[in-house]
C-alpha positions, 0 to 999 in steps of 0.5 A: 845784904841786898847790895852785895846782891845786887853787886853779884847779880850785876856780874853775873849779868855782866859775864853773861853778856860778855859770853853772849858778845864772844861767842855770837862773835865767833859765830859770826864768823864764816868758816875759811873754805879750804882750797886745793892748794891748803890740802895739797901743802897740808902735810896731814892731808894731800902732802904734795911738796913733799914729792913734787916740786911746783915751780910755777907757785910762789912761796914753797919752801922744801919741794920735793924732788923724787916725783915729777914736777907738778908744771904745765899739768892742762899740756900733761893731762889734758882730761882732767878725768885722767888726772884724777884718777892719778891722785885717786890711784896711780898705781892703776897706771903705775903698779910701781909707784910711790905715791899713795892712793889717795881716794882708794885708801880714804886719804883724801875725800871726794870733794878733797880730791877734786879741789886738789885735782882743780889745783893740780890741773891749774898748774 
């Protein structure tokens, strides 16, 4: 009897160091910061290929072509204010157009829409 406990708390006490080791391994762990370019490719966030091509960025795959390419933005939009008031609501500049008010619908956060403006704006 007093095996077959000890065999029991000796698992027990296994397990629970083996939790212990997986989960401080995982906390341990920084979360990964996400950056402009993560939110701007995200199809559930920024969606940006999706209208915009970005020649100048390695790797795209599917950009879209009913938007204007996203090149040469510190020439187009030297005030990067400007900018983000685009993504933020460009139908403030353009009461036609297709891209959504990112800021104004809650799409985007603050702090997103300014990492997606620092992307944008590097192009």
């Amino acid at each position: 009897m007093r095996k077959r406990t000890s065999l029991k708390l000796a698992a027990g006490l296994a397990t629970a160091l083996t939790l212990t080791f997986t989960i401080s391994t995982y906390a341990a762990e920084a979360p990964k910061e996400v950056s402009g370019k993560d939110i701007a490719f995200d199809k559930s966030k920024g969606n940006c290929l999706a209208c915009h091509a970005m020649p100048n960025v390695a790797g795209i795959e599917s950009p879209g072509n009913i938007a204007p390419p996203l090149i040469a933005m510190k020439a187009r939009y030297p005030d990067r204010a400007k900018l983000r008031a685009q993504i933020w609501d460009a139908m403030q500049t353009n009461p036609k157009t297709s891209m959504p008010p990112f800021g104004k619908h809650k799409i985007l956060t603050e702090q997103e829409i300014d990492k997606v403006t620092d992307f944008v704006h590097s192009l």
